[in-house]
C-alpha positions as CSV (number, residue, x, y, z in Angstrom):
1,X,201.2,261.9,81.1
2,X,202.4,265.5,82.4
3,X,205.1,265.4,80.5
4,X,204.5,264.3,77.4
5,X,201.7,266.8,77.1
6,X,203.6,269.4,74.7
7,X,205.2,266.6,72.6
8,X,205.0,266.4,69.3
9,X,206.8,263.2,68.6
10,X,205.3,260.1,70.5
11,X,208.0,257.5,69.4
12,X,209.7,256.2,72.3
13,X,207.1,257.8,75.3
14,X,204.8,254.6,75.7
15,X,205.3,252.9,79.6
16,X,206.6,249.9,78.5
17,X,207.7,246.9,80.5
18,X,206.8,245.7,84.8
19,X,205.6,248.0,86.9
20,X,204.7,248.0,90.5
21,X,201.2,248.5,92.0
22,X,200.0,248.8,95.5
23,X,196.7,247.2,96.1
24,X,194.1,248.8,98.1
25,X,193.4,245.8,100.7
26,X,189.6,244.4,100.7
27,X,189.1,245.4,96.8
28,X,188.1,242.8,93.9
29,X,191.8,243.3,93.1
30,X,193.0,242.5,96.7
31,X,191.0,239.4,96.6
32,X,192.1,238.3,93.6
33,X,195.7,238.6,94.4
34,X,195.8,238.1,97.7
35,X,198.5,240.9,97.5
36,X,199.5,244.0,98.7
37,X,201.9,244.5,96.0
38,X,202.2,243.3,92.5
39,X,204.1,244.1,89.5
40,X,201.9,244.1,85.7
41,X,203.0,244.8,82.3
42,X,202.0,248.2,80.6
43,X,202.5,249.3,77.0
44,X,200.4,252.2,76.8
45,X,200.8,256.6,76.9
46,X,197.7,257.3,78.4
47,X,196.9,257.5,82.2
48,X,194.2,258.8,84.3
49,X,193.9,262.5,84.7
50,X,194.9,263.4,88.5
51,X,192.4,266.1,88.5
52,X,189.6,264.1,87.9
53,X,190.5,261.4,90.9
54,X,188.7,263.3,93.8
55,X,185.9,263.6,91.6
56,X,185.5,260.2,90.5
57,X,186.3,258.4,94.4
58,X,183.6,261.5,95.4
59,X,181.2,259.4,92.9
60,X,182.0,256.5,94.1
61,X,184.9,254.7,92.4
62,X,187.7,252.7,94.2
63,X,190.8,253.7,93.3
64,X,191.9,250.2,94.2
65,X,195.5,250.0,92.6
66,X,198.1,252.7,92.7
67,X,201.9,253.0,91.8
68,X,204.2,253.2,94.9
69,X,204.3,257.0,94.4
70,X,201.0,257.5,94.4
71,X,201.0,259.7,91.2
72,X,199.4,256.9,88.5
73,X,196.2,255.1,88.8
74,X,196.6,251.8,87.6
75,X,193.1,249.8,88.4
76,X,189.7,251.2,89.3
77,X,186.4,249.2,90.3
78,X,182.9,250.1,90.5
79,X,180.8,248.8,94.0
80,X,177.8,247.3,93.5
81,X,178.6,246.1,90.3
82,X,179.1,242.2,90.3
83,X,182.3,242.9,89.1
84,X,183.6,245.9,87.4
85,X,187.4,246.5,87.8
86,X,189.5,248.4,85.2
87,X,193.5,248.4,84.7
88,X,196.1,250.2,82.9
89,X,198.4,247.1,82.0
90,X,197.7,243.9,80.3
91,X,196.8,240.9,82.9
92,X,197.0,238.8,79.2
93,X,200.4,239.1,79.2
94,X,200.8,237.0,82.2
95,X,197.8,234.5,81.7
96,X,198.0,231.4,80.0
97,X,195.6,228.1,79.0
98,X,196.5,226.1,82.2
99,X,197.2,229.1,84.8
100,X,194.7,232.3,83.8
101,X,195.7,235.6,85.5
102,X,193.9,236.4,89.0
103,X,192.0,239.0,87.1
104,X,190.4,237.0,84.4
105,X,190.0,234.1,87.1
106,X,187.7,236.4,89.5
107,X,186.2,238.0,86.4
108,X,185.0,234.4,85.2
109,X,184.0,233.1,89.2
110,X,181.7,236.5,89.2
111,X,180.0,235.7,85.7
112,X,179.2,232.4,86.7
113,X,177.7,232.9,90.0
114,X,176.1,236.6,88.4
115,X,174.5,234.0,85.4
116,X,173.1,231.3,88.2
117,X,171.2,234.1,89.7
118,X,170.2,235.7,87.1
119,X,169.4,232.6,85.0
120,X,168.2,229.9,87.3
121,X,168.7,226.2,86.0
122,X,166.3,223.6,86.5
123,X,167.4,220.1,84.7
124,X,170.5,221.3,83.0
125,X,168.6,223.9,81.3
126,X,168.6,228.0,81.6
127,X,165.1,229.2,82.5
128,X,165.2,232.2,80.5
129,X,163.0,235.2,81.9
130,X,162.0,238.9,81.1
């Protein structure tokens, strides 16, 4: 972050705790949320460079999730990928056995219908093809 850029001492400068995130509506995150607004758990210094974001959206990634402010990027996704989304906090912290988090729910959904494309089965068995 800006500010920590001429310290010396990273002790106590991680982002630690909630923090809010407006969703880009019609993303993968959007749709797994079903949210405009969410609030995710960080513990991490590092961020993406604002210098870099025009360049990266002019290439073609979403910028899907923001912080109210607008300053911090806190998910990304790639389109035309069967699902390719990135975040700055932890969607583990909030998942459990019986009730996974949005994220790793989607992520799972997507690898199941990419796999039954990609790997057709006939007779409970995976055709596997070059």
């Amino acid at each position: 972050m800006p500010e920590q850029k001429n310290q010396k001492n990273m002790g106590g400068s991680m982002r630690l705790g909630a923090y809010p995130c407006l969703i880009q509506t019609g993303t993968l995150a959007w749709k797994a949320y079903k949210s405009d607004y969410i609030s995710e758990r960080h513990r991490h210094r590092f961020e993406v460079n604002n210098k870099f974001r025009s360049i990266l959206s002019q290439n073609g990634m979403i910028l899907s999730g923001l912080s109210p402010d607008r300053e911090l990027v806190e998910i990304i996704e790639l389109p035309g990928h069967p699902w390719f989304l990135g975040c700055q906090f932890h969607p583990e912290l909030k998942s459990r056995a019986t009730k996974a988090h949005p994220l790793f729910r989607e992520f799972v959904k997507a690898s199941l219908k990419y796999s039954a494309v990609q790997m057709p089965v006939i007779n409970n068995q995976f055709l596997l093809t070059k």
